[in-house]
BALOVEX-756697 format. One line per 3 residues: number of its first residue (from 1); for each residue x, y, z of N, C-alpha, C, O, CB. Coordinates in pm, 1 decimal. Atoms other than C-alpha are relative to their C-alpha. Glycine has a CB too. Example, Ala and Ser with C-alpha at 12.3 -4.5 7.8 and 13.67 -1.06 7.14 Angstrom:
1	89.0,-119.0,0.0,1230.0,-450.0,780.0,90.0,120.0,0.0,193.6,118.1,66.5,-99.2,2.7,124.6  -82.0,-119.0,-6.0,1367.0,-106.0,714.0,-77.0,109.0,73.0,-26.1,219.8,89.9,41.4,46.2,-141.5
! end
This chain:
1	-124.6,6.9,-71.5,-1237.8,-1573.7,-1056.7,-20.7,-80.4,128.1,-114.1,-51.1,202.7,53.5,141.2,30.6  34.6,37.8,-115.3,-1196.6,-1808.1,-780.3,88.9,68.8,65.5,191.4,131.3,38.5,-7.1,-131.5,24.3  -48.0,-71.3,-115.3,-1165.5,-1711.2,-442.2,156.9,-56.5,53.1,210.9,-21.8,158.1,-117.5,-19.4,117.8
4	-155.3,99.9,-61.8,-809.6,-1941.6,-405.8,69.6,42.2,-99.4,174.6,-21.6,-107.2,8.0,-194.5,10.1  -68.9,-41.9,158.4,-680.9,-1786.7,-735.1,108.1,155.4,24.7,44.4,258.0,48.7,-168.8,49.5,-139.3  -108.3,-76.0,-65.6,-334.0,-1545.1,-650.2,-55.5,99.8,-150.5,-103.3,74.1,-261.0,196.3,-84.5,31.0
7	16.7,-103.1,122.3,-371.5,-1237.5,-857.1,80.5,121.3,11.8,101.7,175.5,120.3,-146.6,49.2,-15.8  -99.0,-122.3,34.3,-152.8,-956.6,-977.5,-57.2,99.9,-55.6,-137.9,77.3,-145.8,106.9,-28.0,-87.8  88.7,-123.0,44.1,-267.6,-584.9,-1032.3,107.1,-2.5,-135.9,227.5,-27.0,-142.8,-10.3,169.0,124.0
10	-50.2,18.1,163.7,-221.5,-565.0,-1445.5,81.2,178.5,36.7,33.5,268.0,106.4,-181.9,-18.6,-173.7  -46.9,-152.9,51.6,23.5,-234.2,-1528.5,-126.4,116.8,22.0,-241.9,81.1,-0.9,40.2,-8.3,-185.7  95.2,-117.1,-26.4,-174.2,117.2,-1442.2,67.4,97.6,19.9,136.2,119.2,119.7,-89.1,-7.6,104.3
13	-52.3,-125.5,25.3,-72.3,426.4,-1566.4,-49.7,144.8,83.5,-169.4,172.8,78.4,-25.9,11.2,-139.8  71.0,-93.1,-103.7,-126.2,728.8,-1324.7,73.1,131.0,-123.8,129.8,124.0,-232.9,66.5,-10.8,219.9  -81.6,-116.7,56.3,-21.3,1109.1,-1393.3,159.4,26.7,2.4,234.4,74.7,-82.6,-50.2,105.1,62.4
16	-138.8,-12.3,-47.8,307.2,1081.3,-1167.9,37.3,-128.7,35.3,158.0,-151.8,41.9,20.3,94.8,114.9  -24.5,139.4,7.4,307.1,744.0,-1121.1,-46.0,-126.5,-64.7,-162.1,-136.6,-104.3,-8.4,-21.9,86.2  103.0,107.5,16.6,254.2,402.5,-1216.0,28.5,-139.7,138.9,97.0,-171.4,236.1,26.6,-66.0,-186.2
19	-20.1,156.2,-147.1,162.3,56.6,-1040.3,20.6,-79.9,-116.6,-18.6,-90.2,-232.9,-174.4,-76.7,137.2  -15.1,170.5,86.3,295.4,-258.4,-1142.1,60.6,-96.4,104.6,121.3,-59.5,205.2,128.3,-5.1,-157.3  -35.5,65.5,-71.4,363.8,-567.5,-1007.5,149.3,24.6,22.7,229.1,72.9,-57.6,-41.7,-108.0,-33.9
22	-171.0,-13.6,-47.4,712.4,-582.6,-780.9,91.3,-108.8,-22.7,23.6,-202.8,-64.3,19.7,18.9,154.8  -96.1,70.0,55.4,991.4,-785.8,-853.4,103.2,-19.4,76.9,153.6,73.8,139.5,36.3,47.1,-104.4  -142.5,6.1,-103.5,1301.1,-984.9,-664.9,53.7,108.6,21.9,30.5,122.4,142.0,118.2,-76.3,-45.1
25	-88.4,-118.3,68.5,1505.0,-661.3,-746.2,-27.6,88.8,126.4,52.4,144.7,201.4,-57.4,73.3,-172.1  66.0,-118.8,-113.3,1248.4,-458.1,-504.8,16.7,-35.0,125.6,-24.9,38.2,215.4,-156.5,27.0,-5.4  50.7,27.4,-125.1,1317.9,-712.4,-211.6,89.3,110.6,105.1,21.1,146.6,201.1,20.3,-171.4,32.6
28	-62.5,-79.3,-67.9,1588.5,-473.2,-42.1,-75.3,95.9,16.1,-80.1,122.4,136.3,106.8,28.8,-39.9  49.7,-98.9,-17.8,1380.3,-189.4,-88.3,-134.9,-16.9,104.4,-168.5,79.6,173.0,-17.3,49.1,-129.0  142.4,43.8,-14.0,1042.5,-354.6,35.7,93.4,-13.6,128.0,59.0,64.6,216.6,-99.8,-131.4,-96.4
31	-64.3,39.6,-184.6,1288.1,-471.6,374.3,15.2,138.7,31.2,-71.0,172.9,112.2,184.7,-102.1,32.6  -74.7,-185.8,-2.9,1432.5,-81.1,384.9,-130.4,49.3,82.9,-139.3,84.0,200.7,23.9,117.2,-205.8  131.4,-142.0,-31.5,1061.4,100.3,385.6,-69.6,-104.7,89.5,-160.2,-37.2,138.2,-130.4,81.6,-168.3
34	59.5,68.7,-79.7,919.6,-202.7,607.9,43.8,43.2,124.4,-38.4,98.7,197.4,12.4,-125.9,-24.5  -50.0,-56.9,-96.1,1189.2,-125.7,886.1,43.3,147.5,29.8,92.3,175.9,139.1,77.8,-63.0,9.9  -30.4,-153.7,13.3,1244.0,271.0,802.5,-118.9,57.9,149.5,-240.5,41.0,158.5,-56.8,73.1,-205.3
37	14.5,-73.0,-115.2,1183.4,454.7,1142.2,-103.2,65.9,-21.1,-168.6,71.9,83.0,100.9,76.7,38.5  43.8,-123.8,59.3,985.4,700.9,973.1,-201.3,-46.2,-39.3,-311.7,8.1,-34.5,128.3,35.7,-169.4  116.4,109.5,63.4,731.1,411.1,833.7,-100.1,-94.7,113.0,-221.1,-95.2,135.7,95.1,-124.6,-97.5
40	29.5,89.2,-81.4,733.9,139.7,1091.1,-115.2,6.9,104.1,-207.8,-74.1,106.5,102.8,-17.6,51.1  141.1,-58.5,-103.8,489.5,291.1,1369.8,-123.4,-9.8,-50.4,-212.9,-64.8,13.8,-2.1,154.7,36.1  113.5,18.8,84.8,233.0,315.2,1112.7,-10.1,-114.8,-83.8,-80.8,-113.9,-184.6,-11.5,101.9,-77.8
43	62.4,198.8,68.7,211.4,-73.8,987.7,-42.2,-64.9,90.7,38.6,-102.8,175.5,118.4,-127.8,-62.8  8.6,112.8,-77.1,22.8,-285.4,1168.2,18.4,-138.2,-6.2,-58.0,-205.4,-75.6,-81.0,2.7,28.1  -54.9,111.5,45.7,199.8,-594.1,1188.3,-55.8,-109.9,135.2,-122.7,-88.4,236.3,178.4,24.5,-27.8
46	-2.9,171.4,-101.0,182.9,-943.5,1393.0,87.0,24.9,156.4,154.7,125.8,175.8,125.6,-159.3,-114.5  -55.5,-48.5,-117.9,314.7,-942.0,1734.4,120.3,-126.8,-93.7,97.0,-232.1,-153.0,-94.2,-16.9,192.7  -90.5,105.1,83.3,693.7,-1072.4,1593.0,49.0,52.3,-99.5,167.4,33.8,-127.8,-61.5,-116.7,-51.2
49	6.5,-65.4,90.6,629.0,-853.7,1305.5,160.4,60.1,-69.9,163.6,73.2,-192.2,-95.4,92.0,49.9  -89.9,2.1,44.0,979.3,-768.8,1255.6,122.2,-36.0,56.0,205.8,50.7,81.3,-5.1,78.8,-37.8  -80.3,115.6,-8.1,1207.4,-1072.0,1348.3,4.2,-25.2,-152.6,-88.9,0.5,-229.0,-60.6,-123.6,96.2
52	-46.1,23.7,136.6,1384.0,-1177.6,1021.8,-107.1,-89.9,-37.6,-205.6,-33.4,-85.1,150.6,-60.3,-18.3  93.5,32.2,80.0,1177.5,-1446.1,915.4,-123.2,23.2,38.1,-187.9,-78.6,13.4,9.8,-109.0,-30.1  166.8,-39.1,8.5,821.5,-1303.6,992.0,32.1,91.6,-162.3,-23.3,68.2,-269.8,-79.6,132.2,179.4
55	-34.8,-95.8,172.3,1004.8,-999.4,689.0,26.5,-82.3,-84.6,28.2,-25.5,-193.8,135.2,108.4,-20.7  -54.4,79.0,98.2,1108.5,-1269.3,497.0,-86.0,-28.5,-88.6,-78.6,-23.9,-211.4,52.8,-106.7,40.8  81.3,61.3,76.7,800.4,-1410.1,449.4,-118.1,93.1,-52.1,-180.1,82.6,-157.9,-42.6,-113.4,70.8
58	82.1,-110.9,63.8,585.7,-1114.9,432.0,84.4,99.9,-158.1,64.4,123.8,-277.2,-27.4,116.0,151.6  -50.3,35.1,175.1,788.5,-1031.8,175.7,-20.1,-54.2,-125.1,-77.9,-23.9,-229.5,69.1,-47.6,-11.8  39.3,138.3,112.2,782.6,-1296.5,-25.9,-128.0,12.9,-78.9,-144.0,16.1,-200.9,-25.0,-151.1,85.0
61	163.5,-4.0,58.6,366.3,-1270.2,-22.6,6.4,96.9,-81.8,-66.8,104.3,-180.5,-127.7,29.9,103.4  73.3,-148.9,47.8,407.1,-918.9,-114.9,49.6,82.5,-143.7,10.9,183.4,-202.7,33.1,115.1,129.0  -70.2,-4.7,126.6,671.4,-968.3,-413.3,-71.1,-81.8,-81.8,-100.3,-64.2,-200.1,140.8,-39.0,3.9
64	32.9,166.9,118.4,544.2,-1299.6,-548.0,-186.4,-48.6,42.9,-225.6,-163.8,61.6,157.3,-205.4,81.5  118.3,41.6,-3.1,173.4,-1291.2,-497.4,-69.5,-109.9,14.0,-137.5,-171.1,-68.3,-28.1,27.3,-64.7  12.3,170.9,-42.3,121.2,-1599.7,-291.9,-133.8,-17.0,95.0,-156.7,-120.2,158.0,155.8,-61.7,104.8
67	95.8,-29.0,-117.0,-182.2,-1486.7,-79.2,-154.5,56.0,-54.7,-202.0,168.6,-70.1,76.7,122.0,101.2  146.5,-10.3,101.9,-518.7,-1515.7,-250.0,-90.4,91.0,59.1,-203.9,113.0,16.7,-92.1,-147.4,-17.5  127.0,-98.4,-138.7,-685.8,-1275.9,42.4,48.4,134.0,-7.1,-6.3,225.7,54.2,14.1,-50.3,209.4
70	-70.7,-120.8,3.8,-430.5,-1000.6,-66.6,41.8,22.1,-162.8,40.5,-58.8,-255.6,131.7,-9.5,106.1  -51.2,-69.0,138.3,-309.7,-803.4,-364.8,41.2,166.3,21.6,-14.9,274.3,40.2,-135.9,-11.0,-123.2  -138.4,-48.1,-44.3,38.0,-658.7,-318.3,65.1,133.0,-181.7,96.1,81.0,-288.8,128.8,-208.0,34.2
73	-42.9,-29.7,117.1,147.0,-387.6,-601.6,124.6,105.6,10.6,119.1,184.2,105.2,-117.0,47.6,-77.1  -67.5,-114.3,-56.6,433.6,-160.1,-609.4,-40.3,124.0,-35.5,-125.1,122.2,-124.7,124.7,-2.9,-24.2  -9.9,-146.7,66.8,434.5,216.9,-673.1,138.8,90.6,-24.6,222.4,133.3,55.1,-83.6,87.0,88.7
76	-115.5,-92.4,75.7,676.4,410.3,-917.7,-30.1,89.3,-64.9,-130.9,110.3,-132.4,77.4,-52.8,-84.3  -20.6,-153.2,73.8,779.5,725.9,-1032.8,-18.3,-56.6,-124.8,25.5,-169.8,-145.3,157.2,94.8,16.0  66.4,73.0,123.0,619.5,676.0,-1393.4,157.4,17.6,-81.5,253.4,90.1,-55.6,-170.1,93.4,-86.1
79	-123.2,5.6,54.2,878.3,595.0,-1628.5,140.0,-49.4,68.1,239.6,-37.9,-3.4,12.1,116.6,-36.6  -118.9,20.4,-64.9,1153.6,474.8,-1373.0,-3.0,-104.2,75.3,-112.3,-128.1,126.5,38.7,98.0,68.7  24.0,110.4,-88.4,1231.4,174.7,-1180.9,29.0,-7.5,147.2,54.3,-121.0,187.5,61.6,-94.2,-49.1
82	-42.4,-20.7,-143.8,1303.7,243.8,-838.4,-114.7,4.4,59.9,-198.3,83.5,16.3,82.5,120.4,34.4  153.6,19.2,-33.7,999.0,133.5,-614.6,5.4,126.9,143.7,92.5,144.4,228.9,-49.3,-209.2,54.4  3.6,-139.2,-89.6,919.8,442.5,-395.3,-153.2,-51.7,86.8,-181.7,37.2,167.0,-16.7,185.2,-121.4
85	79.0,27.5,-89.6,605.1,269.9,-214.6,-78.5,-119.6,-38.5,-45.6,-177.3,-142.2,-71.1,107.7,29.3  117.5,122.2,27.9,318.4,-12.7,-217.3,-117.0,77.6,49.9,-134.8,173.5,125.0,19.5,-164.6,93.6  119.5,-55.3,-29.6,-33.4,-7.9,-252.7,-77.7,-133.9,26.0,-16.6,-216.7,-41.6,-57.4,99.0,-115.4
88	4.6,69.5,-0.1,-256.5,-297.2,-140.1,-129.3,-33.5,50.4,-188.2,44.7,125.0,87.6,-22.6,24.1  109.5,33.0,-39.8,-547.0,-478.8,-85.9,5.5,-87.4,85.7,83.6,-171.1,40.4,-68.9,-27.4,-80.4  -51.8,114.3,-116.1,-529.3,-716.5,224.3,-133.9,-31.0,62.0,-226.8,46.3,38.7,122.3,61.1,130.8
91	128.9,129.7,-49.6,-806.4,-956.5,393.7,-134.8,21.1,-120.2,-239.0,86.6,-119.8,-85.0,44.2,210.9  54.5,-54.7,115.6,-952.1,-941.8,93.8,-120.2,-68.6,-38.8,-107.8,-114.8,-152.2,92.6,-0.5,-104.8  104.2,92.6,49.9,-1285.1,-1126.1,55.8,-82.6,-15.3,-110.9,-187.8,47.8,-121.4,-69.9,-1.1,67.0
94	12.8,-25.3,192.2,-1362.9,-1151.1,-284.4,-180.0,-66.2,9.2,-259.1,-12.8,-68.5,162.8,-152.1,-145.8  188.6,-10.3,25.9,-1775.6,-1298.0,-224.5,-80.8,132.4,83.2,-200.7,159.4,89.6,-88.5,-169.4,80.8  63.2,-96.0,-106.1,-1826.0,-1016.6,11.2,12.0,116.6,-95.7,-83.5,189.2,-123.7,83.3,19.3,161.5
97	-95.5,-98.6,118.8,-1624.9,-790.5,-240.5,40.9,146.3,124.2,32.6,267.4,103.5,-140.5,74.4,-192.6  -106.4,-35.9,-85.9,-1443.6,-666.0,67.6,151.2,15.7,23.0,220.4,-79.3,-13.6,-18.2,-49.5,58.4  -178.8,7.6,-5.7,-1051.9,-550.9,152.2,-13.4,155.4,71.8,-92.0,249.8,80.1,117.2,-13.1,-196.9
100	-48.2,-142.6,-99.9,-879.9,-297.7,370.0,114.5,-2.2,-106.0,161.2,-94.0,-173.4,52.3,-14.4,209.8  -104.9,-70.5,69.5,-629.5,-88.2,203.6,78.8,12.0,53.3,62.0,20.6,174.9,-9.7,98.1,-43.2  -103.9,3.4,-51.7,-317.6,-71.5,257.1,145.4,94.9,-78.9,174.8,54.0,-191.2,7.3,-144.6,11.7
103	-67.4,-51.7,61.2,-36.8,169.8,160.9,153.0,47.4,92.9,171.8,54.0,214.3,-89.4,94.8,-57.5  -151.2,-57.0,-86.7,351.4,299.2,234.4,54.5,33.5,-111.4,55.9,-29.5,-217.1,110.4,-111.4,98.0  -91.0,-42.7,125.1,553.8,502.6,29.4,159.4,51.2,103.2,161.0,72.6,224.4,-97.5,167.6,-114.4
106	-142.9,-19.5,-101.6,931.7,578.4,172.7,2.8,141.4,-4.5,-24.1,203.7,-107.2,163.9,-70.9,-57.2  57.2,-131.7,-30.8,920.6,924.6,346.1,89.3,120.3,-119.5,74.8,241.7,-133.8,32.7,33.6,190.7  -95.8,-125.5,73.3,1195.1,1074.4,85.2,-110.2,34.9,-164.1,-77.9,114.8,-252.0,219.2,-86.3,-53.0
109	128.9,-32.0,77.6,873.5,1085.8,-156.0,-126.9,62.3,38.1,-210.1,81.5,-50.5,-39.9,-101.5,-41.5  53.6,-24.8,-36.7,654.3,1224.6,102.9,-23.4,111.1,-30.6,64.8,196.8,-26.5,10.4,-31.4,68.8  43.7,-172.1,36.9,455.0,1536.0,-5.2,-39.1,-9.1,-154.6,-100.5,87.2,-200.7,153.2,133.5,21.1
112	12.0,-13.8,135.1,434.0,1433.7,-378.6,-149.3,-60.5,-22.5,-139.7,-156.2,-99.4,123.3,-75.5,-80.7  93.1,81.5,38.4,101.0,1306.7,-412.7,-40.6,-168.8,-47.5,-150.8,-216.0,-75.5,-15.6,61.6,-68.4  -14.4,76.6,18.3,246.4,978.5,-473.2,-109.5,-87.9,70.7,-223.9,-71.0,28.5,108.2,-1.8,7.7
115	118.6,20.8,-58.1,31.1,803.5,-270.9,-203.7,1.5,24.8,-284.2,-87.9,50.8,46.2,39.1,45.3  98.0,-55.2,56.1,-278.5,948.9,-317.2,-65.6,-57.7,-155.0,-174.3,-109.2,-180.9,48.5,129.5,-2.0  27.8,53.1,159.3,-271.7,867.1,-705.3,19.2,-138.7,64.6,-84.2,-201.9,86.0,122.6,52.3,-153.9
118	-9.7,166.3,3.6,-162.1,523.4,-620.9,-136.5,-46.5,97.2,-156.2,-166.8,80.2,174.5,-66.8,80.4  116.1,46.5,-111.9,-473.4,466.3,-354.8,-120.2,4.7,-112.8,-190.3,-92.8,-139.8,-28.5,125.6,160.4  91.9,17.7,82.3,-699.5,606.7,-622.4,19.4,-103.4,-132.4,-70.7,-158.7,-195.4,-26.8,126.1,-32.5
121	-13.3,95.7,146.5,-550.9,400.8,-919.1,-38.0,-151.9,76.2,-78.4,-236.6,-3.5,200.2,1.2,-91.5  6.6,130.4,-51.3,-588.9,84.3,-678.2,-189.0,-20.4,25.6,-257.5,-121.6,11.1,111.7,-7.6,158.0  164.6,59.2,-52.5,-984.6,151.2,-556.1,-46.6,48.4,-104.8,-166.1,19.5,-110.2,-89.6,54.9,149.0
124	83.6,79.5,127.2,-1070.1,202.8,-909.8,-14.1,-114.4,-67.0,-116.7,-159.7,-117.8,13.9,38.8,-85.2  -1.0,128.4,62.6,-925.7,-105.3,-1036.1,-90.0,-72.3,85.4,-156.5,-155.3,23.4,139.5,-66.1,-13.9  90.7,88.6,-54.5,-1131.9,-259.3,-757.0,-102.3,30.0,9.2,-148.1,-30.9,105.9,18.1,-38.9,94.5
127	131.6,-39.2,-30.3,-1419.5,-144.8,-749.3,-86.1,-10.8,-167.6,-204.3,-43.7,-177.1,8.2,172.0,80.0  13.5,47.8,81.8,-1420.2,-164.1,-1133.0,-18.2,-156.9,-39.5,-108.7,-218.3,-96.0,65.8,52.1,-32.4  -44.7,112.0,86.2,-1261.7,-472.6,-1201.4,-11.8,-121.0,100.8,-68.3,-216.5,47.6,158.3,22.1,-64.4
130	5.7,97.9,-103.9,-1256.9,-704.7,-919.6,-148.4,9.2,91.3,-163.8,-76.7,178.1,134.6,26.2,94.5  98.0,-11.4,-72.9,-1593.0,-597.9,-772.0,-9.1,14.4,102.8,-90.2,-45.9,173.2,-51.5,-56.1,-6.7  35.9,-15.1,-152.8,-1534.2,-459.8,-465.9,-97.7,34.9,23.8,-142.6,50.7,-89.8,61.4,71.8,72.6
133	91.1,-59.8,-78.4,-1796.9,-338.6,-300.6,10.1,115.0,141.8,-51.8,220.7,154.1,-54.2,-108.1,32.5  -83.0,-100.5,-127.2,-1623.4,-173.7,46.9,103.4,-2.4,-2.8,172.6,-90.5,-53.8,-9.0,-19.6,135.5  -155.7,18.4,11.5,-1317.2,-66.8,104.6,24.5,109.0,160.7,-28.1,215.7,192.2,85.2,78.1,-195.0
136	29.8,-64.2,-96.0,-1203.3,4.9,445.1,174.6,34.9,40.9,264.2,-47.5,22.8,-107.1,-87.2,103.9  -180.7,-59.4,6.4,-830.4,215.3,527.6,-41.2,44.4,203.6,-134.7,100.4,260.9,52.7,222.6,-174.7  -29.5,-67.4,-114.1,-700.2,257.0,893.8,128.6,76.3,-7.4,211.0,62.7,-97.8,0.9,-89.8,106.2
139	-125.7,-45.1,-22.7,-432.7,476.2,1031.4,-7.3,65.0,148.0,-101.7,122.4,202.3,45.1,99.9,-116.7  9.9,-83.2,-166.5,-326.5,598.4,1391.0,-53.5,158.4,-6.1,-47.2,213.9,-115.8,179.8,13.9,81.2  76.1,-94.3,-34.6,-496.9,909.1,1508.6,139.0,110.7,-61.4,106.4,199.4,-140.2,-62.3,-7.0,178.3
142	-59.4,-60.6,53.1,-177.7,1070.2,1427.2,72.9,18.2,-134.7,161.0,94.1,-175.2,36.2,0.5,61.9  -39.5,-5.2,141.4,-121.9,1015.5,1110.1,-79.0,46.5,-95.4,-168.3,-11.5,-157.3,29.7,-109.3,-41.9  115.6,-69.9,67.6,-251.4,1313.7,934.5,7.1,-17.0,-147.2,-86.4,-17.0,-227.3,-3.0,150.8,32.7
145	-24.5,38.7,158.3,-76.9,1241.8,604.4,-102.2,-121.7,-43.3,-164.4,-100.1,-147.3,171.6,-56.8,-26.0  44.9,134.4,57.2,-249.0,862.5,569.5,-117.4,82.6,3.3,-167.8,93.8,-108.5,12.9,-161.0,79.3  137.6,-36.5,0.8,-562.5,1041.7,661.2,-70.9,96.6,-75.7,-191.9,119.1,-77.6,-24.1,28.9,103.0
148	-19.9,-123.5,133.1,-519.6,1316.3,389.5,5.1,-104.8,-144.2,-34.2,-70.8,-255.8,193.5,114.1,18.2  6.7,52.0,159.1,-473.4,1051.3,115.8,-186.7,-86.4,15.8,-265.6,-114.3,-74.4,182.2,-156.6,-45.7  153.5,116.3,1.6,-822.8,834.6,240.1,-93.4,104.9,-6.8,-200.4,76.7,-60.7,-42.2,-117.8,159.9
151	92.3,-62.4,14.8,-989.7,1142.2,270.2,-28.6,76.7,-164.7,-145.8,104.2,-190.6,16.2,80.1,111.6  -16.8,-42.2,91.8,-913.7,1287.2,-72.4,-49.9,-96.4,-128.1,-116.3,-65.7,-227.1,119.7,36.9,14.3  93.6,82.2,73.5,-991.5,962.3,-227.9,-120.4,-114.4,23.1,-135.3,-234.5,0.4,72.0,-49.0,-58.9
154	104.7,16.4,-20.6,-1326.4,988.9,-99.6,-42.8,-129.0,105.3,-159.3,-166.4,118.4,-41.7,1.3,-119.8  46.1,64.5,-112.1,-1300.0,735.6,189.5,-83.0,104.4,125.3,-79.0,224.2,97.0,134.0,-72.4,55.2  79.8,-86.8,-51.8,-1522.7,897.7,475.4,40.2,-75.1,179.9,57.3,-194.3,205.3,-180.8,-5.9,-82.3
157	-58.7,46.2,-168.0,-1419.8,868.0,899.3,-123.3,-82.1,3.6,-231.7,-45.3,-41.5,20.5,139.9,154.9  107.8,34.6,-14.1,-1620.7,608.9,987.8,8.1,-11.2,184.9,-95.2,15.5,246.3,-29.2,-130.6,-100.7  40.6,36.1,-154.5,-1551.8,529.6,1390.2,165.2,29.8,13.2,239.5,12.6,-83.5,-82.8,-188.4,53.0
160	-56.4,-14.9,-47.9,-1276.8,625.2,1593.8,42.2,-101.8,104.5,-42.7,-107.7,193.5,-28.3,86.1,7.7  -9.7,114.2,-90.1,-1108.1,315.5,1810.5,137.6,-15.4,122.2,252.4,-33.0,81.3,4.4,-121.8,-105.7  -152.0,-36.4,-58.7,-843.2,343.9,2109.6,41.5,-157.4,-0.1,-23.3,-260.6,17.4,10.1,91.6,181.6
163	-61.4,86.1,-38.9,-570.2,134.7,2114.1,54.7,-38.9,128.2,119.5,24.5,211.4,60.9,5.5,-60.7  -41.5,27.3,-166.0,-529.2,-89.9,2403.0,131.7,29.6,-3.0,202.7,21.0,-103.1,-19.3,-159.7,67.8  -175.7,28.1,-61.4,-176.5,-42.2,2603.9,103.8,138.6,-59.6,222.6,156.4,-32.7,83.5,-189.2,-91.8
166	-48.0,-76.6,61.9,-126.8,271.1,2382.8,58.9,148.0,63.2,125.4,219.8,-11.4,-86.2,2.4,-84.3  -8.7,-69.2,-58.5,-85.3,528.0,2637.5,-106.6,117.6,-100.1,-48.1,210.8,-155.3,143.2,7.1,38.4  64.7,-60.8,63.3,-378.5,696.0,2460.7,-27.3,-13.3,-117.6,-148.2,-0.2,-137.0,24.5,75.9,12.9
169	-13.5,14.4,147.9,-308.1,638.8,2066.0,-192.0,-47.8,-41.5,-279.4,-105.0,23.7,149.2,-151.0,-41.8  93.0,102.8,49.9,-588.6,537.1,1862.0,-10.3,8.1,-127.1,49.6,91.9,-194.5,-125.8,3.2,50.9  19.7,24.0,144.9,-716.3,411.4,1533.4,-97.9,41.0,-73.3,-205.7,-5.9,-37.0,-3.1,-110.0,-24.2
172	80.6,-62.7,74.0,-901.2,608.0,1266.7,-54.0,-129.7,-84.8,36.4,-196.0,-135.7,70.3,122.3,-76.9  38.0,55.6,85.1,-1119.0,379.6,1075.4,-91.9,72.3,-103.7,-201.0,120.4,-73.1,-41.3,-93.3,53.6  113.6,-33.8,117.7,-1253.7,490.2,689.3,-27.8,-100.7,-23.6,-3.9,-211.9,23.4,24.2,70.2,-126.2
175	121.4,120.3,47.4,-1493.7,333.1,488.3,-11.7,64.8,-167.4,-10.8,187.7,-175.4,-198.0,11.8,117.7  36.3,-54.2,104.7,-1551.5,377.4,94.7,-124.0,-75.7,-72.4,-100.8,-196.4,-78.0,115.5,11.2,-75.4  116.7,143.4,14.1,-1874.7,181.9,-29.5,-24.5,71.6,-170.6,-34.3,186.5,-213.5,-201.5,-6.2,153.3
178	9.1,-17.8,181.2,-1911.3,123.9,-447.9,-113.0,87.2,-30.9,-224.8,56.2,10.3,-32.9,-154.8,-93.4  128.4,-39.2,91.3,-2136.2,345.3,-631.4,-45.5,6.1,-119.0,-135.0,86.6,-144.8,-24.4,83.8,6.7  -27.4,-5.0,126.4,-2107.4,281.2,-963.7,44.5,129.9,-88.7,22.9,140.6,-209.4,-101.7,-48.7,-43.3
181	-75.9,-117.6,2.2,-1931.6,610.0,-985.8,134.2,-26.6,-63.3,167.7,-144.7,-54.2,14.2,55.0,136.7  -139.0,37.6,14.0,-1572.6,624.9,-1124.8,73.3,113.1,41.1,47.8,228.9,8.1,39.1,-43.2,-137.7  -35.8,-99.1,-125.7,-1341.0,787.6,-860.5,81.6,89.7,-83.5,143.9,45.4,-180.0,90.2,-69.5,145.0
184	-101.1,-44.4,39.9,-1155.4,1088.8,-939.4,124.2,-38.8,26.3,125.8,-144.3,89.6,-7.6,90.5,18.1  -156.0,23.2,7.0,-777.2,1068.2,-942.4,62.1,147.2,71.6,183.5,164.0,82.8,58.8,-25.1,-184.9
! end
C-alpha cells in the first residue's frame, strides 16, 4: 500500500453496531455532531475550526476519503442507516505504522456502548490489517466517558499534559502498542 494511496475502512460487523464508509446523505449529520454543544469542546480542531468553510472541507475529507494520513469511517446502529457517530484514524503514518484515534458519537446514543465497539472494531482492523503498530487517543481531563472507551479497549494513561490558556484543563494522553494479540470487543 502506498503511503499517498486514500483508503476506506471495508464494511465491519460489530454486536450493536457496524462501520462503514459515510456517504453525501451523512453530510448534515457529520455538520450537526461537529457543531452539537454537547460534542464540540471535546474535538480538537484548527484555530478557525468552525467557520463554514474550514466544516466544509473537513467534511468533505471525512465523507470522501481524500486524506491519505487519515481514515474517516462512520458508525451505525447495525442494520440501520442513520449515522450515530465516527471512528477514525488521523495523522496516520503508515511506515511508522502510527495514528491517533479519533472518535464522536452524537450524545442521544451516549451510554450504549456504541463507541466502545466501534474503537475496538477500528484498532483491530489496524493493527491487523493495516499494520499499525501504536495507537495513541487523547481527551480533556474531563472527559470521563472518552476515557472509559480508551481504557476498556486496552489503551493505557500514558502522560498527563495541561493545556495552555485553559484556566487549568488538560489533556489525557493513551497509548496502545501491537502485540500480536487480537483485542477483545
Amino acid at each position: 500500500m502506498s503511503p499517498y494511496e486514500t483508503l476506506k475502512l471495508p464494511h465491519q460487523n460489530g454486536t450493536a453496531i457496524e462501520l462503514r464508509p459515510m456517504s453525501s446523505e451523512d453530510a448534515r449529520t457529520l455538520r450537526m455532531l461537529l457543531s452539537h454543544p454537547q460534542v464540540k469542546p471535546h474535538i480538537v480542531m484548527r484555530p478557525g475550526g468552525s467557520q463554514p468553510a474550514f466544516m466544509d472541507k473537513l467534511i468533505n475529507r471525512m465523507l470522501y476519503a481524500i486524506d491519505p494520513s487519515a481514515l474517516h469511517t462512520g458508525i451505525y446502529r447495525r442494520g440501520q442507516q442513520e449515522l450515530v457517530g465516527t471512528v477514525s484514524l488521523q495523522n496516520w503514518n503508515r511506515q511508522e505504522g502510527r495514528a491517533i484515534l479519533g472518535y464522536m458519537v452524537d450524545p442521544k446514543w451516549w451510554g450504549h456502548g456504541y463507541a466502545t465497539e466501534a474503537v475496538g472494531l477500528l484498532l483491530n482492523y489496524g493493527f491487523q490489517e493495516l499494520g499499525l503498530k501504536v495507537v495513541e487517543g487523547r481527551c480533556r481531563g474531563d472527559n470521563t466517558g472518552s476515557e472509559r472507551v480508551m481504557l476498556k479497549n486496552g489503551l493505557q494513561l500514558e502522560r498527563t499534559v495541561p493545556i495552555v490558556a485553559s484556566g487549568g484543563d488538560v489533556m489525557k494522553v493513551f497509548r496502545l502498542c501491537y502485540t500480536n494479540e487480537i483485542m477483545p470487543l
